[in-house]
Each structure stands twice: as structure tokens, then as C-alpha cells.
C-alpha positions in Angstrom: -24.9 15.2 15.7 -23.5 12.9 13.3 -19.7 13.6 11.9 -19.7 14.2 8.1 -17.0 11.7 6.8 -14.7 12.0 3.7 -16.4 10.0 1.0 -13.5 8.0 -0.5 -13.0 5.8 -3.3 -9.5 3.3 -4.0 -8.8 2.8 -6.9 -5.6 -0.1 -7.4 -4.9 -3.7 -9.5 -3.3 -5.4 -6.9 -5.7 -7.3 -4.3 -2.8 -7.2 -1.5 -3.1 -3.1 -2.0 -6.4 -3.1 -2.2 -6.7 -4.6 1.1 -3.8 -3.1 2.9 -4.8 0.3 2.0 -9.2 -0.4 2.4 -8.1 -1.4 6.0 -5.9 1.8 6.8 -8.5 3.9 5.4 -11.7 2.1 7.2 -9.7 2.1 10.5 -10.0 6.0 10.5 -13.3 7.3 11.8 -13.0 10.1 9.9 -12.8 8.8 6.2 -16.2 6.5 4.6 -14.4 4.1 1.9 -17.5 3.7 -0.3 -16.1 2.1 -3.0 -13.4 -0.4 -4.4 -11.8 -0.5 -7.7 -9.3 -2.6 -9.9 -9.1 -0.4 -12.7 -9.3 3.1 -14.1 -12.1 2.6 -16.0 -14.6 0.9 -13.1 -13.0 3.3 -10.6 -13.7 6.7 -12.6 -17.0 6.2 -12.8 -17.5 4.4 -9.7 -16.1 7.5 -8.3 -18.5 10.0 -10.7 -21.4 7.8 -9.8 -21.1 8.1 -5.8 -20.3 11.6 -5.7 -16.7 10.9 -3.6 -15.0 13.5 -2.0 -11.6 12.1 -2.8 -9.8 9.7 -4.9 -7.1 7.5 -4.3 -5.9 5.7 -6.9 -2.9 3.9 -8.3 -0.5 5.1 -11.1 0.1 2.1 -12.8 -2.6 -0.5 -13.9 -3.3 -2.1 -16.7 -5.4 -0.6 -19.6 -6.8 2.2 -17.4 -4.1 4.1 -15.7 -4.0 6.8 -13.3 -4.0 9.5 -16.2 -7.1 7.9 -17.7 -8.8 8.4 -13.7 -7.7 12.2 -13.3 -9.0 13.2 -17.3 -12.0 11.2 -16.8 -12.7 12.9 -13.5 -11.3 16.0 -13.9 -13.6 16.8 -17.1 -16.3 15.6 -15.7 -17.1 16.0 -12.2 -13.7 17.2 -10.5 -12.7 16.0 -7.5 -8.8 16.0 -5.6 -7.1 12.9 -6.7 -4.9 11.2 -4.7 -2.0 8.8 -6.8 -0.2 5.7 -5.2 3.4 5.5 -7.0 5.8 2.9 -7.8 7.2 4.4 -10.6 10.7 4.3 -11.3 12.6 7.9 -10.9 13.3 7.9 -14.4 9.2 7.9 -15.3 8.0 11.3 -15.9 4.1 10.4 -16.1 3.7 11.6 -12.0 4.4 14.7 -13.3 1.7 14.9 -16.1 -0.6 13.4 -13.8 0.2 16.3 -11.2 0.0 18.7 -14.3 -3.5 17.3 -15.4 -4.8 18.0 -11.9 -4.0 15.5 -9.7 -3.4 17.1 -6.1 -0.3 14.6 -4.9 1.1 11.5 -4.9 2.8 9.3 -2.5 4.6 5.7 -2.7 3.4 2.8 -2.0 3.7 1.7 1.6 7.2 -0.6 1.4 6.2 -2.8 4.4 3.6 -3.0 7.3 5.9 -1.7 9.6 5.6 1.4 8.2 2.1 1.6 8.7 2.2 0.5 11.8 4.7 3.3 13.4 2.3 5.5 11.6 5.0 6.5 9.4 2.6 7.2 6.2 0.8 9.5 5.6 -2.2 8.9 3.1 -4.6 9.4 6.0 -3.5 13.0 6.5 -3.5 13.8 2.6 -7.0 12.6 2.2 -8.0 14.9 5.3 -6.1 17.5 3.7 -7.6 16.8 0.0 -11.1 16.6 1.4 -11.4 20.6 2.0 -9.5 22.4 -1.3 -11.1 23.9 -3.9 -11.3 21.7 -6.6 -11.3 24.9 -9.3 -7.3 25.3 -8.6 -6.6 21.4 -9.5 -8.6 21.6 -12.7 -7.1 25.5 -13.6 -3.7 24.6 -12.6 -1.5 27.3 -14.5 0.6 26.4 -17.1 3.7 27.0 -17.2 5.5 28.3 -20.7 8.8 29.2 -21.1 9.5 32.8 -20.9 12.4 34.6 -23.3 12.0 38.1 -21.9 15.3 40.0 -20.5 14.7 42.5 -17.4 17.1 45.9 -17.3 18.6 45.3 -13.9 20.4 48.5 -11.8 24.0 47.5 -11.5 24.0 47.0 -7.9 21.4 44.2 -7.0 19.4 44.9 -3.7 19.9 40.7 -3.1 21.9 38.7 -4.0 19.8 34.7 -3.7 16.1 33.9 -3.7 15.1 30.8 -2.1 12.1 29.0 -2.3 10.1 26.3 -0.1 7.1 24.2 -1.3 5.3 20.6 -0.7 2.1 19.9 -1.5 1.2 21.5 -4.5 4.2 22.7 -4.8 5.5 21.5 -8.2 3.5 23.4 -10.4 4.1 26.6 -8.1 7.4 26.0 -8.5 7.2 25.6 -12.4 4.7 28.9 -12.8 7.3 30.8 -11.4 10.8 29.9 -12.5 9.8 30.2 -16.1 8.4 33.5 -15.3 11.6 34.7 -14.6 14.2 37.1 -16.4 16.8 34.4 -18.7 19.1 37.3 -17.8 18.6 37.0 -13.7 22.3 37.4 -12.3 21.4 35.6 -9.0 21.0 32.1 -7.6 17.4 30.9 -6.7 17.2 27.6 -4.4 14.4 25.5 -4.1 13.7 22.9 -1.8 10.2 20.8 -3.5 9.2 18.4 -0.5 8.6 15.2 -2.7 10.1 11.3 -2.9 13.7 11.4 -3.3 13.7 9.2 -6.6 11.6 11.6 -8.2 13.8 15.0 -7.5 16.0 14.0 -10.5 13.6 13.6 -12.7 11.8 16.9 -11.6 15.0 19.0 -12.4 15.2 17.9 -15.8 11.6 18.4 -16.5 12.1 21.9 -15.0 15.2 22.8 -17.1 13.5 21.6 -20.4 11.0 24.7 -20.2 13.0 27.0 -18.0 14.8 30.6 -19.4 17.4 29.7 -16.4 19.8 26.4 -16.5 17.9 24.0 -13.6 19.9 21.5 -11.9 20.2 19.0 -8.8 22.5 20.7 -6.3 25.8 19.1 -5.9 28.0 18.9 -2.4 30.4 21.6 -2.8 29.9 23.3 -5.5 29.7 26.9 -5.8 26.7 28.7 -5.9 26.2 30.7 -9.0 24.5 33.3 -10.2 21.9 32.9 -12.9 21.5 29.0 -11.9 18.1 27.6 -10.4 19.4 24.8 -8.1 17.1 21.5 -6.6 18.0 20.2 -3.4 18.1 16.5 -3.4 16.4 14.8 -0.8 19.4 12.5 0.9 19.7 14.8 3.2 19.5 18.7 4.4 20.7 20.9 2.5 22.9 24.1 3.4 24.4 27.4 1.7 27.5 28.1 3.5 30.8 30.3 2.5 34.1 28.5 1.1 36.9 28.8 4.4 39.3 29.4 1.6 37.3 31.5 -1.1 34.5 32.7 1.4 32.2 32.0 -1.9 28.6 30.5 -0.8 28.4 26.6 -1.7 26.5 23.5 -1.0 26.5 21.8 2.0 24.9 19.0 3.7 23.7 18.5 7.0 22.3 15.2 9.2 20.6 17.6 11.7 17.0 16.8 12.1 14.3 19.1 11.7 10.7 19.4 13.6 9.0 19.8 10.8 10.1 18.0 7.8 13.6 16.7 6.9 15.2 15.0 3.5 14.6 17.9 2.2 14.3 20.3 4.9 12.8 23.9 4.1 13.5 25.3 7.3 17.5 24.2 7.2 17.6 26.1 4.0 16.4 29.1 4.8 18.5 29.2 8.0 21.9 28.7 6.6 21.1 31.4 3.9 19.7 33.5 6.3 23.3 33.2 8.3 25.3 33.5 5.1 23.4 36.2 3.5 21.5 38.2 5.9 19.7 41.1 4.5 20.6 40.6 1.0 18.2 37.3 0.2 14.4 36.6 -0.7 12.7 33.9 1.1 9.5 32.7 -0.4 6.9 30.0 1.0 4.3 28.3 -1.4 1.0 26.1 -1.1 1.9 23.2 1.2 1.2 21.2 4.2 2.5 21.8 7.5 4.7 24.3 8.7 8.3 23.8 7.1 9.7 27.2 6.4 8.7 29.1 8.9 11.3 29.2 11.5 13.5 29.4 8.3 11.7 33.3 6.8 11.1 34.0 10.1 14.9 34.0 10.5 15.6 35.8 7.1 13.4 38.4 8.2 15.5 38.9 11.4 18.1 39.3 9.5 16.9 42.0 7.3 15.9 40.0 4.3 12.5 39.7 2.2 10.4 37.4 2.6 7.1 36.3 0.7 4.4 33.9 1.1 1.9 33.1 -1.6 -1.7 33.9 -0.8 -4.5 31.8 0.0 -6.3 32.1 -2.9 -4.1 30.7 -5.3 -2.6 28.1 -3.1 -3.4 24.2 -3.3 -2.7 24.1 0.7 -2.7 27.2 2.4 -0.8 25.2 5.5 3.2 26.6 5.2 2.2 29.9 3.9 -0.9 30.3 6.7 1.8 28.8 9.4 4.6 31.2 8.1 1.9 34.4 8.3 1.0 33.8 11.6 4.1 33.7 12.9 4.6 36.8 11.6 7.8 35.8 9.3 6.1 37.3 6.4 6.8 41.0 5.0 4.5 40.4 1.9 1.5 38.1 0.9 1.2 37.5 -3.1 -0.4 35.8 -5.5 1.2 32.9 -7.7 1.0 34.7 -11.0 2.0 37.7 -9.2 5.5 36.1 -7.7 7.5 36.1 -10.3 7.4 39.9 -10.9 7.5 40.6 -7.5 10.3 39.1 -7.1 12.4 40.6 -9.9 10.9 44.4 -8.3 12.5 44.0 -5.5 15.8 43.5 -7.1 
């Protein structure tokens, strides 16, 4: 019986990508490259008119960008769009492309050697793109800013919430921290698998709309209540007490990770499992793979909460499905649901 392949259109300005990428892509059994594009405009409709199953396509091209491809498809005939980046840090546009429905982006390859080692991985997103429901790209929530104060007891249950995400994760991330209190008296951390040039530019997107102050977290500073902090993506990041104040701060580690390091979700949760024990919130969202698991499954051990986000509202189910069946999950919930969640369990 003949293997149904993912119907896949590229979409890019420069000939040199065009062919680096078409070969990756018609090297892999799995994936049907049907069609080739140098511009938004061909490539949109090229992809309407073949009824694709995905979409690569660059960010940046003349006349017809990336944005024109995902509103063009995405009104029309909506399909998971797939965006090559080589966008500065400081160039916000990924994230209205992600926000207009796009389902992730990646950098360009920088060489053939890292195509070679296999050290990119477009052939795994498209795989991964190929089997979501479209509905959630083109209904992505949006996130407004929320000025409501919650009447907290005076002795917190927890005292940090952390949060893991990658694919699909951005918008997660945004529906929930401006869903929460302005008046929340403890830290939330939040490790966003993406680029590291573009975690900068993330956090002050995130801290224009947010009722909490949002910022990249520092090497040893102290973590504070009421802050939302980033982890940047140089390297592992760690909550550990002060030897001389025994206050929680930032830390940074060069250990490696099984399942995804620079930032790692699973190093995260594991140092604030150690520091906090049964007084912190772990929460996994929509992602691929299975960073954060080993990381809640540890905060559970230690008698903390922890929270994956439900099938149904996630872009990939992989970290949360992973983190389930492990069994390092107290409590399966909703996106729109988190945020409330969260604050009743404080």
C-alpha cells in the first residue's frame, strides 16, 4: 500500500535556498515537494491551488513577504506555515507572523555542515506540522492585557510558578501571563524554546501587554516576587539560594540535557524543584518533544503542583502527552483555563 506523503510547497527569493532546502526536503521519503516559489505572491496561491499540506516559506522577500503568505493562506484555505528566518533579533515581524497563525519558524541553515550532521531540524517540523489541526493556528487566542487584582490569603500556598514551552509556545505563553493578577506576589519563570537572538526581543514584546513587569533573566540576580522572568538561551538556566542571603537567584549551568538544551526546560524545573520543593507550580505547554518532563516529574516528588495543558487546545501535544505519561502531571487544563487555575491554587 502506497505511503501518503506530506504535500509541501517552498516558498524563498534566493535560488541557493531554494535549492539547498528542495534537496533536503526531496531527500526524505516521507515529504512530496510539489511546488517551488520565489515570492509570496506565486507561492500563496501556488500553495491554495495544489491543496499542500504544509508550507515553508521565507520571512523576508521582496514585495510579498512571509506575512503576505500566512494572511493569504490563512483566510483562505488554512494550512500550518512553516517560516525560514534571518531576521535580525531586534525585528519583531516573526512574532506577528506567529500571531497571524504561522505554526513556527526556524533560521536559515548557516552552513552545509549543519545539514549534514543532521543538526536541523525542518524535516521534523514539517512531519510535525503535517498532523495539527489547522482551526488552532487560524483561532490562536489573543492575548489583551488584563488590569484585574485577585484578594490573596496572606500566607501563599507557593511561592514560584514556572513554565516550559516550544513549539507553539509563544502565544501560550502570552495567553496566560496577561491573564494573570497585576497584583501576583510571586515569581513565574519561563523557559520559551526558540533562537537565542530572538528571546530579547520576545521579552519586550511580552512586557508591553503584560499586568506583571517581564524581563530577560540576569546571572545573579535575585528572584522577585511579582516579576515574570525569560531565560535567555546562552546557556541553562538555574534558581538556586544566595550562600550568603539563602535568597533564590539566577544561575547558569553548562550541563547538557537529553532532551533540549540553550534553554533547557527540564534544568529549570529541577533546580526549583531542589530549592523550592513543595511550595512551586510547574506547568508544561504545546510543544515538541519531551523537555520538561523529568523536570515536573521532579516537582511532583517533591510535593509541588504541577500542570500540563490539554490536548485540545495545544499546537503540539508532544511535552505535555510525554510529561502525562510519565505520570509527572497532577492536573490536565485547558489554555484559557491556566491562568485561573493557577492563581486557585495559591
Amino acid at each position: 500500500m502506497a505511503v501518503t506523503r506530506i504535500r509541501t510547497v517552498l516558498i524563498d527569493d534566493s535560488a541557493f535556498m531554494r535549492k539547498v532546502i528542495g534537496d533536503m526536503l526531496n531527500g526524505d521519503e516521507s515529504i512530496e515537494l510539489v511546488g517551488v516559489a520565489a515570492n509570496g505572491q506565486q507561492g500563496a496561491a501556488m500553495a491554495l491551488e495544489l491543496k499542500v499540506d504544509v508550507v515553508v516559506t521565507d520571512m523576508v522577500m521582496p514585495g510579498y513577504d512571509g506575512l503576505y503568505v500566512i494572511n493569504a493562506i490563512m483566510e483562505s484555505s488554512p494550512k500550518p506555515i512553516i517560516l525560514l528566518s534571518s531576521l535580525e533579533k531586534t525585528d519583531s515581524r516573526i512574532f506577528d507572523a506567529l500571531k497571524h497563525g504561522a505554526f513556527e519558524f526556524i533560521d536559515k541553515p548557516t552552513g552545509m555542515e549543519q545539514l549534514r550532521v543532521g543538526d536541523y531540524r525542518l524535516l521534523d517540523l514539517i512531519k510535525e506540522a503535517s498532523r495539527i489541526d489547522c482551526t488552532l493556528l487560524r483561532e490562536k487566542q489573543k492575548a489583551h492585557a488584563n488590569s484585574h487584582v485577585h484578594s490573596f490569603g496572606k500566607a501563599l500556598n507557593y511561592e514560584i510558578i514556572v513554565i516550559g514551552a516550544s513549539t507553539g509556545g509563544p502565544g501560550a505563553v502570552e495567553a496566560i501571563i496577561n491573564n494573570l493578577p497585576k497584583n501576583l506576589e510571586i515569581p513565574v519563570v519561563i523557559v520559551q524554546h526558540m533562537p537565542t537572538r530572538f528571546l530579547e526581543t520576545f521579552t519586550e514584546r511580552l512586557n508591553e501587554n503584560s499586568p506583571l513587569p517581564v524581563r530577560l533573566a540576569r546571572k545573579g540576580e535575585a528572584v522577585k516576587g511579582g516579576v515574570i522572568y525569560i531565560a535567555p538561551g546562552e546557556s541553562n538556566m538555574r534558581i538556586e539560594k544566595n550562600h550568603l542571603t539563602k535568597a533564590p537567584m539566577v544561575t547558569f549551568t553548562s550541563r547538557k540535557y537529553n532532551e533540549f538544551n540553550y534553554p533547557s526546560v527540564d534544568c529549570l524545573f529541577e533546580s526549583v524543584a531542589e530549592t523550592y520543593g513543595k511550595h512551586s507550580i510547574g506547568v508544561v505547554l504545546t510543544g515538541m518533544g519531551k523537555d520538561g518532563t523529568m523536570g515536573l516529574l521532579k516537582i511532583k516528588e517533591k510535593g509541588g503542583y504541577t500542570i500540563a495543558q490539554d490536548e485540545e487546545s495545544s499546537v503540539v501535544f508532544g511535552m505535555p502527552k510525554a510529561a502525562i505519561e510519565r505520570g509527572a502531571v497532577k492536573q490536565v487544563v485547558s489554555l484559557k483555563q491556566i491562568p485561573g487555575f493557577i492563581v486557585s491554587c495559591l
